[in-house]
KOLTI-768294 format. One line per 3 residues: number of its first residue (from 1); for each residue x, y, z of N, C-alpha, C, O, CB. Coordinates in steps of 0.1 Angstrom, whole numbers, plus 5000, padded with zeros to 4 digits. Glycine has a CB too. Layout:
N
NUM) X:Y:Z:X:Y:Z:X:Y:Z:X:Y:Z:X:Y:Z ~ ...
***
This chain:
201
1) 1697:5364:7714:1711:5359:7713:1711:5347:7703:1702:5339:7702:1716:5354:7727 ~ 1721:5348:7697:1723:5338:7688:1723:5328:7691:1725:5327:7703:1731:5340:7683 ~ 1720:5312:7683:1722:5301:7690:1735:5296:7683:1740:5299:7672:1709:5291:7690
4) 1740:5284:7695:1753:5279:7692:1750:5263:7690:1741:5257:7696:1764:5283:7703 ~ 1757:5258:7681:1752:5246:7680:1765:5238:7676:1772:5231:7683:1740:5246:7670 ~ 1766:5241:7660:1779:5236:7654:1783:5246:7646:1774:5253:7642:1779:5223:7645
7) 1799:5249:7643:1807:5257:7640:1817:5253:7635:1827:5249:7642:1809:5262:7647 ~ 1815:5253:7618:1831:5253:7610:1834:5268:7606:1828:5276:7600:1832:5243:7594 ~ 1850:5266:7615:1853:5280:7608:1866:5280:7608:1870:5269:7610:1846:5292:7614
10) 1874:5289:7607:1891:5293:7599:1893:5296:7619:1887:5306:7624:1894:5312:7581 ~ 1902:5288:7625:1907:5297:7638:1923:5303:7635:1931:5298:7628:1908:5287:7653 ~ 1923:5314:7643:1933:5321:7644:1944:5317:7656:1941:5319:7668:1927:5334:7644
13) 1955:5313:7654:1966:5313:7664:1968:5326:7673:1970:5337:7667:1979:5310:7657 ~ 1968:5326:7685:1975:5340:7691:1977:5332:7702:1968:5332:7711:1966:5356:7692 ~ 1987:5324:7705:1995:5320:7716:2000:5329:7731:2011:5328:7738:2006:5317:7709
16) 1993:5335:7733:2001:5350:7746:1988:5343:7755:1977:5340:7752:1999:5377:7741 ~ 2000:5342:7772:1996:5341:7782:1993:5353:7791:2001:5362:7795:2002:5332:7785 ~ 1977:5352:7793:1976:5364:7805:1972:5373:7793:1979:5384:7794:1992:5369:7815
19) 1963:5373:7783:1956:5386:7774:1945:5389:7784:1937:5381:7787:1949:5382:7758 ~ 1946:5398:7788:1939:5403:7794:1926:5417:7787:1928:5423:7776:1950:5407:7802 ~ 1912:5421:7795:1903:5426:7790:1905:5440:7786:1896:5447:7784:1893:5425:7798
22) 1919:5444:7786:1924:5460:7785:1926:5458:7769:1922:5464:7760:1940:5466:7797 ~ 1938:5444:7770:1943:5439:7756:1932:5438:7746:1932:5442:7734:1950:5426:7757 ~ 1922:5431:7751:1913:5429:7740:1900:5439:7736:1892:5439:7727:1907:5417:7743
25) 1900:5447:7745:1898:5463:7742:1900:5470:7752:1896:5468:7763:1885:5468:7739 ~ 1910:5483:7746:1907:5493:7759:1904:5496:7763:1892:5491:7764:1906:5498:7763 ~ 1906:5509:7776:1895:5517:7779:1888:5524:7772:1876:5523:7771:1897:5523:7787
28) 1896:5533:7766:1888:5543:7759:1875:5541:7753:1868:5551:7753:1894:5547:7750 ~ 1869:5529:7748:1861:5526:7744:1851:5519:7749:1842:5515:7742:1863:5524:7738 ~ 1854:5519:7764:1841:5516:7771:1827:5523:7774:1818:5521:7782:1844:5513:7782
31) 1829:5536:7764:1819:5548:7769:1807:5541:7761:1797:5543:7767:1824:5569:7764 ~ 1806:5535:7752:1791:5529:7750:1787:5519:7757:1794:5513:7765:1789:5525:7737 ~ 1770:5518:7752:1767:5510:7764:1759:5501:7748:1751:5492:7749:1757:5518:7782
34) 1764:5506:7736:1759:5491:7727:1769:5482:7724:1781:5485:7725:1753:5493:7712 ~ 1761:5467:7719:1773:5456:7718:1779:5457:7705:1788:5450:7701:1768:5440:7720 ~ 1773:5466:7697:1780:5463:7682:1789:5474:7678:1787:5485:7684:1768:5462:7670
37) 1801:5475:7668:1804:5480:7667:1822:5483:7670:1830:5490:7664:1794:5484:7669 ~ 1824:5473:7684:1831:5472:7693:1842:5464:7681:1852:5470:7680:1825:5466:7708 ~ 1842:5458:7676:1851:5446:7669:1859:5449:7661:1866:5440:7657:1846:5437:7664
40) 1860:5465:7655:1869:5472:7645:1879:5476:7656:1890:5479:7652:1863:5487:7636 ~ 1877:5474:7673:1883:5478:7679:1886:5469:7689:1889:5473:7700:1880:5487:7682 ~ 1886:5454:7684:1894:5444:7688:1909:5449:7689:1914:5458:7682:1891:5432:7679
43) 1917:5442:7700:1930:5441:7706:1937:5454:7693:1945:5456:7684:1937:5421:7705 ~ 1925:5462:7702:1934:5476:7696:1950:5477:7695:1954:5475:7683:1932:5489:7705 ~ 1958:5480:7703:1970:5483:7704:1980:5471:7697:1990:5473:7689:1973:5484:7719
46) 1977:5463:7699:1982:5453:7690:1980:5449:7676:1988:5441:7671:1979:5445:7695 ~ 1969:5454:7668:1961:5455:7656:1969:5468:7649:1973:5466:7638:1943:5457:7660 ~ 1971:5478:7655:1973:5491:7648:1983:5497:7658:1986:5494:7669:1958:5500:7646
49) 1990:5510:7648:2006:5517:7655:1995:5532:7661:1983:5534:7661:2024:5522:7637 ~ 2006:5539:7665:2000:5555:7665:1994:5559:7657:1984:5565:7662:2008:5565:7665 ~ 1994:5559:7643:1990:5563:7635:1975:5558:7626:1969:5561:7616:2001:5563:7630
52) 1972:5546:7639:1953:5539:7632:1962:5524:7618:1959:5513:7614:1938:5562:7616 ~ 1971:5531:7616:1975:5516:7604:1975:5505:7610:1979:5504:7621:1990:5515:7598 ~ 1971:5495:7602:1974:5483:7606:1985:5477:7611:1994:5485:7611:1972:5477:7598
55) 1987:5469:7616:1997:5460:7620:1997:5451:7616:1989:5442:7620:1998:5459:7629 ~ 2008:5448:7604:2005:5435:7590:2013:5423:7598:2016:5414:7591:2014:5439:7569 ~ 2016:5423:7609:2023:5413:7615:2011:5410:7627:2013:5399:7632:2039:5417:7621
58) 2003:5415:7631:1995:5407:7639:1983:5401:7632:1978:5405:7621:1991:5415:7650 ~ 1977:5389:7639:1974:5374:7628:1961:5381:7628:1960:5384:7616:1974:5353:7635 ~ 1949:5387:7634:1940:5391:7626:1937:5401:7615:1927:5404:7609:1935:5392:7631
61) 1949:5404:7614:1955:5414:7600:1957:5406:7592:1954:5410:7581:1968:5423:7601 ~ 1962:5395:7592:1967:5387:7578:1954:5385:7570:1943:5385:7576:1975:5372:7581 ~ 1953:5384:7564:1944:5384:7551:1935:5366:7554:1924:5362:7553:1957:5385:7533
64) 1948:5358:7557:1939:5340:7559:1933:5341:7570:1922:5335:7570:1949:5324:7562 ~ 1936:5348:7579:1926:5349:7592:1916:5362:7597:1914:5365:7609:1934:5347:7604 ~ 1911:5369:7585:1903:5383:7586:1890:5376:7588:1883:5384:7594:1903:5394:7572
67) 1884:5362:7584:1873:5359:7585:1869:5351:7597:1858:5346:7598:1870:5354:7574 ~ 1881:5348:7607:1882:5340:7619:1871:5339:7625:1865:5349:7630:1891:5345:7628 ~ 1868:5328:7627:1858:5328:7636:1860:5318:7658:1856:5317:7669:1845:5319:7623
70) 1871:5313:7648:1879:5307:7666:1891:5314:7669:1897:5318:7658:1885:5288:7666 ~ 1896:5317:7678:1905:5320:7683:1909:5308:7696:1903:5304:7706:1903:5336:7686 ~ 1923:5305:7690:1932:5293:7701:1944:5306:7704:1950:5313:7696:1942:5272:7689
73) 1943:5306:7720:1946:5316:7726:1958:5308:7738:1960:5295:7738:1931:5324:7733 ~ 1964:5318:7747:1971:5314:7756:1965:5313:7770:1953:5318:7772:1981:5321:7756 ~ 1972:5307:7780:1965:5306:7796:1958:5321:7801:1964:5332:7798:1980:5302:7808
76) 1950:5320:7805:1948:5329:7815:1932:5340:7810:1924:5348:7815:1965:5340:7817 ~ 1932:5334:7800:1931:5343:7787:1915:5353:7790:1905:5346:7790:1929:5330:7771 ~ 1911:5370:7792:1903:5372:7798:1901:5380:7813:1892:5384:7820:1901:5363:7795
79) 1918:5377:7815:1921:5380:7830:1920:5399:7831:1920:5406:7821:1940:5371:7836 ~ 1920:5403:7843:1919:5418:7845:1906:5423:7850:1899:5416:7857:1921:5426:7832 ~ 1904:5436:7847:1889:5442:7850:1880:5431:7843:1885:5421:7837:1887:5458:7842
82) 1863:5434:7846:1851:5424:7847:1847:5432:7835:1835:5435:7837:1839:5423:7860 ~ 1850:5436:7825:1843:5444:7814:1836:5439:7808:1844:5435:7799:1848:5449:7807 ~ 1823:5435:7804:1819:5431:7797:1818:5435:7777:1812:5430:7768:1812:5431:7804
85) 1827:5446:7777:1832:5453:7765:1838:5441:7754:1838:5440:7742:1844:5463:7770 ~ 1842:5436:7763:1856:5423:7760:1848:5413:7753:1851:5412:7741:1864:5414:7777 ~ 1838:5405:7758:1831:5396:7746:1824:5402:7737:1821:5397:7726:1823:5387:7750
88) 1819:5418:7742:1810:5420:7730:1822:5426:7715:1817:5426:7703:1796:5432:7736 ~ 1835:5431:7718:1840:5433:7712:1849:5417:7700:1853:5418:7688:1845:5442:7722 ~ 1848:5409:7707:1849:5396:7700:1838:5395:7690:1840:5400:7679:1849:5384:7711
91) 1825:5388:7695:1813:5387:7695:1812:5395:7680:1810:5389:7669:1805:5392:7708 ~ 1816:5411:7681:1815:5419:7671:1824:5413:7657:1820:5410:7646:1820:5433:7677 ~ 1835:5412:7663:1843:5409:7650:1841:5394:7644:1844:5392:7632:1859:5412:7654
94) 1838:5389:7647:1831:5376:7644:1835:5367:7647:1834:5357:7639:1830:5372:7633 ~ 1840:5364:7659:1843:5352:7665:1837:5345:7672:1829:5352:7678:1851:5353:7671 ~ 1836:5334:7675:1822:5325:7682:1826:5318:7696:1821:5319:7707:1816:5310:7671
97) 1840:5312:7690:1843:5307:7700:1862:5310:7703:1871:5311:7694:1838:5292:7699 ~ 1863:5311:7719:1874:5308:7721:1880:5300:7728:1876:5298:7739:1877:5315:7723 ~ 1891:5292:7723:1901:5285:7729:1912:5282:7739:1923:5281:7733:1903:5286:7726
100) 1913:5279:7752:1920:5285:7757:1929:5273:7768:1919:5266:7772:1913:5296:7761 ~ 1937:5269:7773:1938:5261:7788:1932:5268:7799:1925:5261:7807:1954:5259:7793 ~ 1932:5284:7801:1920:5284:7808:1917:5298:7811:1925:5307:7808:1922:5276:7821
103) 1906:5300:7817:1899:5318:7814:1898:5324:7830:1900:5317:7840:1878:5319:7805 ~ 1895:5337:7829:1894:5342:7844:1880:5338:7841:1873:5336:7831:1898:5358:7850 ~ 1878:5338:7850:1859:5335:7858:1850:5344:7849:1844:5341:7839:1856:5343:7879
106) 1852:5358:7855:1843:5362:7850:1842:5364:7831:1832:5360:7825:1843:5374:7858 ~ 1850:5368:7828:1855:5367:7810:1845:5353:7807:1837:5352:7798:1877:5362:7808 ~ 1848:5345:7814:1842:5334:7813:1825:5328:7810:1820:5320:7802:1846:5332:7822
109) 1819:5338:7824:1810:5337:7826:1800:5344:7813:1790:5339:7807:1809:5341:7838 ~ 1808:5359:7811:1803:5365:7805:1805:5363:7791:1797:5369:7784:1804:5375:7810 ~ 1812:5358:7786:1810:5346:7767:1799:5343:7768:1791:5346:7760:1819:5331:7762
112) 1794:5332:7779:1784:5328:7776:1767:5337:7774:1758:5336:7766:1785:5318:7785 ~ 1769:5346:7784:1754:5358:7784:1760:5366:7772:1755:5377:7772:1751:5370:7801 ~ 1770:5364:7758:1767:5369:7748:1771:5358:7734:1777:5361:7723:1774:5382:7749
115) 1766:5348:7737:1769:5336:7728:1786:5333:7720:1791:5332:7709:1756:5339:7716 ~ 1788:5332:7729:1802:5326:7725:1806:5318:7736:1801:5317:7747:1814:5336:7722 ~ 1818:5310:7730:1814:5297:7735:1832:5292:7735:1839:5288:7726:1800:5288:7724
118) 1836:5295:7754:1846:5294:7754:1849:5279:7759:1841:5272:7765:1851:5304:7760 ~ 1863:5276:7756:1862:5260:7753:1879:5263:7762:1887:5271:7757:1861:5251:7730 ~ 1882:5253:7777:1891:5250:7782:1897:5238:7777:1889:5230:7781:1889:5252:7792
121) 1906:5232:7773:1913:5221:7773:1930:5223:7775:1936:5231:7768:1909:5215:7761 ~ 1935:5213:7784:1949:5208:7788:1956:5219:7777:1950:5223:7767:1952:5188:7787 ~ 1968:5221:7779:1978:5226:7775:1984:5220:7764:1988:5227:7755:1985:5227:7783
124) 1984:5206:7764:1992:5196:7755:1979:5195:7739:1981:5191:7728:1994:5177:7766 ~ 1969:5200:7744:1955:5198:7730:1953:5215:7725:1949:5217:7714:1933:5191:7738 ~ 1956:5227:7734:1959:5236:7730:1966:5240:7722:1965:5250:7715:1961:5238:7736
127) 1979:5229:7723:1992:5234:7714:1989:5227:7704:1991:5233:7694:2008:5230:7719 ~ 1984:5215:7702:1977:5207:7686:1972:5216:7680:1976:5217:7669:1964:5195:7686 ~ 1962:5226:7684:1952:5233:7680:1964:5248:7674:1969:5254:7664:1938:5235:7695
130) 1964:5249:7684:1975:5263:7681:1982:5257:7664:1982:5265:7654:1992:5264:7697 ~ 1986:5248:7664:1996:5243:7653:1985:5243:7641:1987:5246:7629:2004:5225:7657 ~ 1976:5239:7646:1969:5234:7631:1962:5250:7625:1960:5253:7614:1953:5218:7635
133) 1958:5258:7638:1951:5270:7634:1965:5278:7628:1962:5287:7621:1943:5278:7647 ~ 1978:5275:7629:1989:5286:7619:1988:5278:7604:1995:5285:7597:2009:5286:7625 ~ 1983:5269:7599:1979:5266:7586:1974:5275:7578:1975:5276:7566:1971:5256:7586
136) 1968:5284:7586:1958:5291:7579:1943:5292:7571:1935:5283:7576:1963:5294:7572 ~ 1939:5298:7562:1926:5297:7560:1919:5284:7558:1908:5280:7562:1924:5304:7551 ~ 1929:5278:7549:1924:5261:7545:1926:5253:7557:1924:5242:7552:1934:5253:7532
139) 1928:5250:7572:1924:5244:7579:1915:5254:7588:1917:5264:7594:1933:5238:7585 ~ 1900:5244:7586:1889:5245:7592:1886:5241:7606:1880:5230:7603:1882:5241:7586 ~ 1886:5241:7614:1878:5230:7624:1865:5232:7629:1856:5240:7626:1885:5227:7638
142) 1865:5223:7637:1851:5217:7633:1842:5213:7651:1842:5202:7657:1854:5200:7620 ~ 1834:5231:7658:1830:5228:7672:1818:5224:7671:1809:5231:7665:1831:5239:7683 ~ 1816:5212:7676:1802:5201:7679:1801:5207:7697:1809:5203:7706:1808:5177:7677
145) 1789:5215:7699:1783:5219:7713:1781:5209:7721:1785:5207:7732:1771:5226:7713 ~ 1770:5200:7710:1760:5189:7712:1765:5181:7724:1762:5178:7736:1760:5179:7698 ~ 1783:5177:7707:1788:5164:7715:1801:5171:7723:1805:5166:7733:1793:5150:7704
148) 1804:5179:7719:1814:5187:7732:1829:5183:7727:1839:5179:7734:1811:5179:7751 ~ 1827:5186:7714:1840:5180:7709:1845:5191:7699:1837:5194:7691:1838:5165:7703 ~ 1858:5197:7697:1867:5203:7687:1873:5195:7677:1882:5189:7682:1877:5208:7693
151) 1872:5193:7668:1880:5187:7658:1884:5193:7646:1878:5199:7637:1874:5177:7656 ~ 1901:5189:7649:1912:5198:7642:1903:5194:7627:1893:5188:7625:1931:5191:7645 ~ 1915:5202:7616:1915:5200:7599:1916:5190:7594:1912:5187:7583:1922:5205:7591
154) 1927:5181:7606:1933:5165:7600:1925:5156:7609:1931:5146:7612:1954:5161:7602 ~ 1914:5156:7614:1904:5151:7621:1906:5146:7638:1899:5138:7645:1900:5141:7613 ~ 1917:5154:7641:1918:5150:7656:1908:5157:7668:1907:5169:7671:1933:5154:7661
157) 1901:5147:7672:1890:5153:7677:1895:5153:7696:1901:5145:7702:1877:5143:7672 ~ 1888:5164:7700:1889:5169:7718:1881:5167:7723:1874:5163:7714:1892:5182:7724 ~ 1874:5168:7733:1866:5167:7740:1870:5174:7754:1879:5172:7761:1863:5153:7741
160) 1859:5183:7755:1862:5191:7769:1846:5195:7777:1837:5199:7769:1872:5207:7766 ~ 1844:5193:7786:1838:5199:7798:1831:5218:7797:1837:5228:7795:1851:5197:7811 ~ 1815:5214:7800:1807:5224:7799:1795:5223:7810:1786:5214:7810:1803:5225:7786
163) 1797:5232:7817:1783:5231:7824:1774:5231:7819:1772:5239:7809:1781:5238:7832 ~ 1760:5222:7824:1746:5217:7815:1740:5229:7812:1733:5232:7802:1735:5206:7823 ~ 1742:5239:7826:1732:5250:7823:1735:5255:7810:1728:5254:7800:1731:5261:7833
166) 1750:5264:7811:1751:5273:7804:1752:5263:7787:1748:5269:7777:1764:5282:7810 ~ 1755:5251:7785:1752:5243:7773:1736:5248:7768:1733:5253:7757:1752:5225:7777 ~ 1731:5245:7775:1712:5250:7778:1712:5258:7766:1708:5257:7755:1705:5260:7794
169) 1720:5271:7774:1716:5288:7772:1724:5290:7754:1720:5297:7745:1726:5301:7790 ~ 1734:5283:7755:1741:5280:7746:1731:5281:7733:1727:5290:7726:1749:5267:7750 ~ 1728:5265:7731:1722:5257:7722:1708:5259:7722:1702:5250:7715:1725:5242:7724
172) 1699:5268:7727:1685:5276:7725:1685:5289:7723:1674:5294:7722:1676:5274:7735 ~ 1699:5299:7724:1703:5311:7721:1691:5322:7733:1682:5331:7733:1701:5314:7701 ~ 1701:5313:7746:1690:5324:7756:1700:5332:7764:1711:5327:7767:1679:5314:7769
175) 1697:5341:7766:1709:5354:7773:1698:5354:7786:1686:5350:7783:1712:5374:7761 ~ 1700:5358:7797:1694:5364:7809:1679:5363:7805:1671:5354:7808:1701:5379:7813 ~ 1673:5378:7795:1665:5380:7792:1656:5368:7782:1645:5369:7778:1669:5390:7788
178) 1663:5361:7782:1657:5348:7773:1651:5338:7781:1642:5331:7779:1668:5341:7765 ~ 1659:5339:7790:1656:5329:7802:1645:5338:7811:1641:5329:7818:1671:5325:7811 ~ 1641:5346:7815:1634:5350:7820:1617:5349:7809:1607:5347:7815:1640:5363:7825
181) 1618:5350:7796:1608:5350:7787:1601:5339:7784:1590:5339:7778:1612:5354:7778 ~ 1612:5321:7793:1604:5313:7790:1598:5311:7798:1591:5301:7795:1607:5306:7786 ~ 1597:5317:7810:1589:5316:7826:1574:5326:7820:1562:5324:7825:1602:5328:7843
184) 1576:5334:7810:1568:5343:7811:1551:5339:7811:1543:5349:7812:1572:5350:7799 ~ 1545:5324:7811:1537:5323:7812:1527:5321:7832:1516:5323:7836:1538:5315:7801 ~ 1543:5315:7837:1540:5315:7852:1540:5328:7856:1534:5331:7866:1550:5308:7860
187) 1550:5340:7848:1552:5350:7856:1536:5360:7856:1532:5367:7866:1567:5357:7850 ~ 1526:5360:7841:1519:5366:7839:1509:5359:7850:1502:5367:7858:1517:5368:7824 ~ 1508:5343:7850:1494:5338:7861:1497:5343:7870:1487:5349:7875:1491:5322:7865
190) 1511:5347:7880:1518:5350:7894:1506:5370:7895:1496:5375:7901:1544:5351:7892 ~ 1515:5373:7884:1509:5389:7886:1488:5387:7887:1480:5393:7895:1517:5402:7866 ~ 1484:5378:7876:1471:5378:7875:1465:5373:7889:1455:5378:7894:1468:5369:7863
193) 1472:5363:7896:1470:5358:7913:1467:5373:7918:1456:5379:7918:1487:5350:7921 ~ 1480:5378:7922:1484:5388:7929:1476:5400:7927:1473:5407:7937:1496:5390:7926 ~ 1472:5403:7915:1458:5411:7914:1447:5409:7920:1439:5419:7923:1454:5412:7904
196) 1444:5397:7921:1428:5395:7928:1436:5393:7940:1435:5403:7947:1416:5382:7922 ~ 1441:5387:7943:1442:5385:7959:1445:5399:7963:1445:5400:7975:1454:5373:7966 ~ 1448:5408:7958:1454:5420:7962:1455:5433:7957:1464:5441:7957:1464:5419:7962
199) 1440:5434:7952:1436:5446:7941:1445:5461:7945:1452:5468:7937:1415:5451:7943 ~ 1444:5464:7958:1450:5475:7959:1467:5479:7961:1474:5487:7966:1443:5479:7968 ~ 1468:5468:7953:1485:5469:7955:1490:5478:7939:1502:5481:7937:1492:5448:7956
***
Protein backbone atom coordinates (compact mmCIF):
# COMPACT_ATOMS: atom_id res chain seq x y z
CA UNK A 1 0.00 0.00 0.00
CA UNK A 2 1.00 3.21 -0.68
CA UNK A 3 2.29 5.54 1.94
CA UNK A 4 0.53 8.75 3.02
CA UNK A 5 2.33 11.47 4.31
CA UNK A 6 1.81 14.97 2.61
CA UNK A 7 -0.48 15.81 -0.21
CA UNK A 8 -0.76 18.86 -2.61
CA UNK A 9 -3.31 18.44 -4.86
CA UNK A 10 -6.42 20.20 -6.95
CA UNK A 11 -9.76 19.06 -4.68
CA UNK A 12 -12.93 18.69 -6.26
CA UNK A 13 -16.30 20.18 -4.73
CA UNK A 14 -19.26 17.73 -4.71
CA UNK A 15 -21.43 19.03 -1.87
CA UNK A 16 -24.42 15.94 -1.71
CA UNK A 17 -25.41 14.62 1.58
CA UNK A 18 -25.79 10.88 2.10
CA UNK A 19 -23.50 9.63 -1.26
CA UNK A 20 -23.76 6.59 -0.69
CA UNK A 21 -21.45 3.12 -1.86
CA UNK A 22 -24.06 2.31 -4.77
CA UNK A 23 -23.40 6.16 -5.89
CA UNK A 24 -19.89 5.82 -5.89
CA UNK A 25 -20.04 2.59 -7.75
CA UNK A 26 -22.59 0.35 -8.60
CA UNK A 27 -23.51 -2.87 -8.48
CA UNK A 28 -22.85 -4.09 -11.57
CA UNK A 29 -19.39 -3.85 -11.09
CA UNK A 30 -18.74 -5.58 -8.15
CA UNK A 31 -18.11 -8.91 -10.04
CA UNK A 32 -14.25 -8.40 -9.79
CA UNK A 33 -12.32 -9.11 -7.09
CA UNK A 34 -9.19 -6.63 -8.46
CA UNK A 35 -8.63 -3.06 -7.03
CA UNK A 36 -7.65 -1.50 -10.25
CA UNK A 37 -9.42 -0.53 -12.91
CA UNK A 38 -12.60 0.39 -10.89
CA UNK A 39 -12.12 4.37 -11.25
CA UNK A 40 -13.29 4.84 -15.05
CA UNK A 41 -16.29 3.69 -13.12
CA UNK A 42 -16.38 6.14 -10.40
CA UNK A 43 -19.96 7.63 -9.48
CA UNK A 44 -21.11 5.99 -12.63
CA UNK A 45 -24.60 7.31 -13.01
CA UNK A 46 -23.79 10.57 -12.28
CA UNK A 47 -20.52 10.83 -14.53
CA UNK A 48 -22.31 9.47 -17.73
CA UNK A 49 -26.18 9.40 -19.46
CA UNK A 50 -27.61 6.03 -21.10
CA UNK A 51 -25.60 6.31 -23.74
CA UNK A 52 -21.66 5.89 -21.74
CA UNK A 53 -21.28 9.98 -22.63
CA UNK A 54 -20.04 12.04 -20.30
CA UNK A 55 -21.75 14.24 -18.20
CA UNK A 56 -20.05 17.75 -18.86
CA UNK A 57 -21.94 19.12 -15.82
CA UNK A 58 -20.68 16.78 -13.23
CA UNK A 59 -17.29 18.26 -11.53
CA UNK A 60 -15.12 15.31 -12.29
CA UNK A 61 -15.83 15.80 -15.91
CA UNK A 62 -14.76 19.28 -15.97
CA UNK A 63 -11.49 19.47 -17.34
CA UNK A 64 -9.95 21.75 -13.81
CA UNK A 65 -10.82 18.79 -11.77
CA UNK A 66 -9.90 15.48 -14.09
CA UNK A 67 -6.60 15.36 -12.07
CA UNK A 68 -8.39 15.60 -8.49
CA UNK A 69 -6.81 14.21 -6.04
CA UNK A 70 -9.21 15.46 -2.82
CA UNK A 71 -12.63 15.32 -2.87
CA UNK A 72 -14.67 17.89 -0.16
CA UNK A 73 -17.85 15.92 -0.03
CA UNK A 74 -21.26 16.13 1.88
CA UNK A 75 -22.47 14.52 5.42
CA UNK A 76 -22.86 11.05 5.63
CA UNK A 77 -20.55 10.45 2.90
CA UNK A 78 -19.97 6.40 2.21
CA UNK A 79 -23.21 5.39 3.88
CA UNK A 80 -25.13 2.05 2.40
CA UNK A 81 -23.88 -1.49 1.69
CA UNK A 82 -20.01 -2.43 3.25
CA UNK A 83 -18.52 -2.69 -0.27
CA UNK A 84 -15.32 -2.38 -0.34
CA UNK A 85 -15.55 -1.61 -4.28
CA UNK A 86 -16.14 1.94 -3.09
CA UNK A 87 -12.52 2.98 -2.00
CA UNK A 88 -10.90 0.96 -4.35
CA UNK A 89 -12.90 2.61 -7.06
CA UNK A 90 -11.71 6.20 -5.61
CA UNK A 91 -8.21 4.92 -4.83
CA UNK A 92 -8.39 4.01 -8.70
CA UNK A 93 -9.21 7.25 -10.08
CA UNK A 94 -6.76 9.12 -8.18
CA UNK A 95 -7.99 10.38 -5.26
CA UNK A 96 -6.10 10.19 -1.88
CA UNK A 97 -8.10 11.78 0.30
CA UNK A 98 -11.61 12.51 1.23
CA UNK A 99 -13.33 15.23 2.91
CA UNK A 100 -16.22 15.11 4.70
CA UNK A 101 -18.35 16.30 8.24
CA UNK A 102 -18.72 12.79 8.54
CA UNK A 103 -18.53 8.99 7.02
CA UNK A 104 -20.38 5.72 7.77
CA UNK A 105 -18.12 3.51 9.81
CA UNK A 106 -17.38 1.08 7.72
CA UNK A 107 -16.54 3.35 4.32
CA UNK A 108 -14.49 4.61 6.83
CA UNK A 109 -12.64 1.98 8.14
CA UNK A 110 -12.08 0.67 4.89
CA UNK A 111 -10.10 4.05 3.22
CA UNK A 112 -7.84 3.39 5.48
CA UNK A 113 -6.93 -0.69 4.58
CA UNK A 114 -6.58 0.99 0.97
CA UNK A 115 -4.54 4.17 1.69
CA UNK A 116 -6.69 6.99 1.57
CA UNK A 117 -7.15 9.08 3.98
CA UNK A 118 -10.49 10.30 5.10
CA UNK A 119 -10.50 13.58 6.96
CA UNK A 120 -13.89 14.52 9.25
CA UNK A 121 -14.17 18.18 10.13
CA UNK A 122 -17.36 20.43 11.56
CA UNK A 123 -19.58 21.58 8.92
CA UNK A 124 -18.70 25.31 9.24
CA UNK A 125 -14.56 24.13 7.81
CA UNK A 126 -16.30 21.88 5.31
CA UNK A 127 -18.03 24.69 3.74
CA UNK A 128 -14.47 26.89 3.65
CA UNK A 129 -13.09 23.98 1.92
CA UNK A 130 -16.04 23.31 -0.36
CA UNK A 131 -15.66 27.14 -1.40
CA UNK A 132 -12.13 27.18 -2.02
CA UNK A 133 -12.14 23.59 -3.92
CA UNK A 134 -14.94 25.46 -6.66
CA UNK A 135 -11.83 27.75 -7.63
CA UNK A 136 -10.66 25.14 -9.49
CA UNK A 137 -7.44 23.79 -10.69
CA UNK A 138 -5.24 26.74 -9.43
CA UNK A 139 -6.34 26.25 -5.78
CA UNK A 140 -4.25 23.57 -4.31
CA UNK A 141 -4.38 22.47 -0.76
CA UNK A 142 -2.19 21.29 1.12
CA UNK A 143 -2.87 17.58 3.64
CA UNK A 144 -0.02 17.44 6.41
CA UNK A 145 -0.83 13.53 8.03
CA UNK A 146 2.12 14.28 10.30
CA UNK A 147 0.62 17.41 11.65
CA UNK A 148 -3.06 16.59 11.05
CA UNK A 149 -3.77 19.59 9.35
CA UNK A 150 -5.64 20.73 5.78
CA UNK A 151 -4.68 23.82 4.51
CA UNK A 152 -6.84 25.74 2.11
CA UNK A 153 -4.99 27.81 -1.27
CA UNK A 154 -5.28 31.18 0.77
CA UNK A 155 -3.54 29.34 3.73
CA UNK A 156 -6.31 28.61 6.17
CA UNK A 157 -5.26 25.87 7.98
CA UNK A 158 -7.76 22.84 9.94
CA UNK A 159 -6.87 20.58 12.10
CA UNK A 160 -8.86 17.40 12.74
CA UNK A 161 -8.62 14.09 14.73
CA UNK A 162 -7.14 10.59 13.67
CA UNK A 163 -6.72 7.60 15.41
CA UNK A 164 -2.84 6.77 16.25
CA UNK A 165 -3.22 3.42 14.91
CA UNK A 166 -4.66 3.86 11.70
CA UNK A 167 -2.10 7.34 11.40
CA UNK A 168 0.59 4.34 11.91
CA UNK A 169 -0.80 2.26 8.98
CA UNK A 170 -1.30 5.47 7.09
CA UNK A 171 2.31 7.06 7.17
CA UNK A 172 4.38 3.47 6.75
CA UNK A 173 1.89 2.36 3.80
CA UNK A 174 0.75 -0.90 5.83
CA UNK A 175 -2.64 -2.58 4.79
CA UNK A 176 -3.58 -5.76 7.04
CA UNK A 177 -0.97 -7.72 5.16
CA UNK A 178 1.67 -5.21 6.00
CA UNK A 179 1.05 -5.37 9.38
CA UNK A 180 1.20 -8.88 9.76
CA UNK A 181 4.83 -8.85 7.73
CA UNK A 182 6.31 -6.75 10.39
CA UNK A 183 5.62 -9.49 13.10
CA UNK A 184 7.15 -11.83 10.57
CA UNK A 185 10.24 -12.35 12.45
CA UNK A 186 8.26 -13.52 15.89
CA UNK A 187 5.94 -15.29 13.71
CA UNK A 188 8.80 -17.49 11.90
CA UNK A 189 10.74 -18.11 15.79
CA UNK A 190 6.77 -19.07 17.09
CA UNK A 191 6.45 -21.81 14.07
CA UNK A 192 10.40 -22.76 14.60
CA UNK A 193 9.35 -23.25 18.68
CA UNK A 194 6.43 -25.21 17.69
CA UNK A 195 8.33 -27.57 15.53
CA UNK A 196 10.63 -28.86 18.03
CA UNK A 197 8.38 -28.87 20.85
CA UNK A 198 5.99 -30.61 18.48
CA UNK A 199 7.59 -32.47 15.53
CA UNK A 200 4.57 -34.39 14.80
CA UNK A 201 2.22 -31.77 14.31
Amino acid sequence: MDKFDTLTGIAAPLPLVNIDTDMIIPKQYLKTIKRTGLGVSLFDEMRYDQDGNENPDFVLNKPQYRDAEILVAGDNFGCGSSREHAPWAIKDFGIRAVIAPSFADIFYNNCFKNGILPIALPQESVDVLTKDAEKGSNARMIIDLEAQTVTSSDGQVFEFEIDSFKKHCLLNGLDDIGLSLEKVGSIDSYETQIAQARPWV
